[in-house]
C-alpha positions in Angstrom: 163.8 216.5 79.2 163.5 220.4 80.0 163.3 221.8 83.3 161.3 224.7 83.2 163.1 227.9 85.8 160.0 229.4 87.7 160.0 232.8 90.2 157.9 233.1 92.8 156.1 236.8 94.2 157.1 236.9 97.7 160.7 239.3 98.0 163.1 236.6 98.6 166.9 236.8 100.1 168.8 235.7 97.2 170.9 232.7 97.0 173.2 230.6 94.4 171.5 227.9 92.8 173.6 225.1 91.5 172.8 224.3 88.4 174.3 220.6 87.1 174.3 219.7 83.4 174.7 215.7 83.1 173.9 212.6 81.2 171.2 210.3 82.7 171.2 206.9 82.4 167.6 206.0 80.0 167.3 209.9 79.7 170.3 211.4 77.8 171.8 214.9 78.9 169.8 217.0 80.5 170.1 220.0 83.4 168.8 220.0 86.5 169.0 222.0 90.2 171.9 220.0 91.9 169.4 220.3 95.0 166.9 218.3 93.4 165.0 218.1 96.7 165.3 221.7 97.7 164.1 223.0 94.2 161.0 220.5 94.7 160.1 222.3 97.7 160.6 225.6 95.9 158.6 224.2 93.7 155.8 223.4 96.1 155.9 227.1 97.4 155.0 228.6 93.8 153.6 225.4 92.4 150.2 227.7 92.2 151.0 230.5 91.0 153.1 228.8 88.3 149.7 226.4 87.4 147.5 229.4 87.3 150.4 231.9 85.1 150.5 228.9 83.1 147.0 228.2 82.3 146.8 232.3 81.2 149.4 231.9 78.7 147.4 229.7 76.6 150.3 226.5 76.9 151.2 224.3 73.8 151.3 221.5 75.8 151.5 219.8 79.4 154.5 220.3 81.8 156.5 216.7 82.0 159.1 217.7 83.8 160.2 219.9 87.5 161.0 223.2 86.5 164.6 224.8 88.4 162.8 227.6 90.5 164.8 230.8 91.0 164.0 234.3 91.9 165.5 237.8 91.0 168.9 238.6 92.7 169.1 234.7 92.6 172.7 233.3 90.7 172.7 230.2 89.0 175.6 228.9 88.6 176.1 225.9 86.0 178.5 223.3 86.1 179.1 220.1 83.7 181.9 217.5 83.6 182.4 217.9 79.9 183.0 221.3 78.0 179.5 222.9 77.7 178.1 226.3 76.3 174.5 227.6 78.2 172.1 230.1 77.3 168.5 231.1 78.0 165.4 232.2 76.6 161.8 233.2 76.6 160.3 229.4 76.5 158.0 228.9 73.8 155.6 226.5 75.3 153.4 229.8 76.5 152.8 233.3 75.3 155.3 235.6 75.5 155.1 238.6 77.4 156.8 241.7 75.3 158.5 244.2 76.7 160.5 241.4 79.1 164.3 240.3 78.7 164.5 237.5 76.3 167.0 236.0 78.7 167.0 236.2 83.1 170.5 237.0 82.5 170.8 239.3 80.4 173.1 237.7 78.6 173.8 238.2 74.5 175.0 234.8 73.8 175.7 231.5 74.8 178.6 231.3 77.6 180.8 228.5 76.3 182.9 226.9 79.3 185.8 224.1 79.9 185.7 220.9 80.7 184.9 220.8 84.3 184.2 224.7 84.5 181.6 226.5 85.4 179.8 229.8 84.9 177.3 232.1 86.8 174.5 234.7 86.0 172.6 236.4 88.1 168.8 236.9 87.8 167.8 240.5 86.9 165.6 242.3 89.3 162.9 244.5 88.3 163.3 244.2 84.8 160.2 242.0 83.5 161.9 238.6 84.3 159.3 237.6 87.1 156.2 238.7 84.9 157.9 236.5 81.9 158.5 233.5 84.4 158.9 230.8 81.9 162.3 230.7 80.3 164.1 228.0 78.9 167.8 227.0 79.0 169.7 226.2 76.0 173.0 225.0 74.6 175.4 222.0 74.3 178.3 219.5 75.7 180.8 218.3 73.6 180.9 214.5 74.0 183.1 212.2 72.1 184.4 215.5 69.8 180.6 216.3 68.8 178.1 218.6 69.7 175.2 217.1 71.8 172.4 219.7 72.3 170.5 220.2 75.8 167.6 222.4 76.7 165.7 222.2 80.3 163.3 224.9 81.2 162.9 227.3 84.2 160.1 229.4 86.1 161.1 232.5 87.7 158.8 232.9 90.9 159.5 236.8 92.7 
């Protein structure tokens, strides 16, 4: 399932994120905040603000799932055990808010990695990422020679 990335508004100290990409047993690949317990109490500190900015962006449908919660100046850095490319973008499950980056990362295209690699991007600051907030993640892992697509969501929260 997606994991939505939230922000919250309070000026945070920045800090790496581990992001994990894996397959779930009953569930399939997914991506998820290696500190699953840590990003639930993120979670509880923006949990909301992220209800409220939600409700305002006229949703398409309920969230079933614990977003990864990062801030600006925060890195994420995602890992998988298989090769894997990653990539981000304004999630579609709210309004968009023009004039923001279409990705926290300002990255142009999926980062493809190797097998057991990883990759990092840092969260832009000031640049219309924490009024966007929702974003989702996007891309693949290449299990048994094929493609197998995965796409969690995130909340940016300051």
């Amino acid at each position: 399932m997606p994991n939505p990335t939230t922000t919250t508004t309070q000026a945070t100290t920045p800090t790496t994120i581990k992001v994990q990409i894996i397959k779930k047993k009953h569930h399939g690949w997914t991506i998820e905040a290696e500190d699953f317990d840590e990003n639930a109490k993120r979670f509880l500190n923006v949990m909301d603000d992220f209800s409220k900015r939600r409700k305002g962006r006229q949703p398409k449908k309920k969230p079933d799932h614990l977003p990864i919660i990062f801030n600006e100046g925060d890195t994420l850095t995602f890992t998988c055990e298989l090769e894997f490319a990653i990539g981000a973008q304004k999630d579609d499950v709210v309004e968009p808010i023009s004039d923001t980056p279409d990705n926290p990362f300002g990255w142009n295209d999926l980062q493809t990695v190797g097998a057991g690699g990883s990759v990092s991007g840092v969260v832009m600051r000031s640049s219309g990422v924490k009024e966007q907030a929702f974003y989702k993640f996007h891309g693949w892992v290449v299990e048994n020679g094929r493609r197998v697509d995965v796409d969690p969501c995130g909340y940016c929260g300051s």
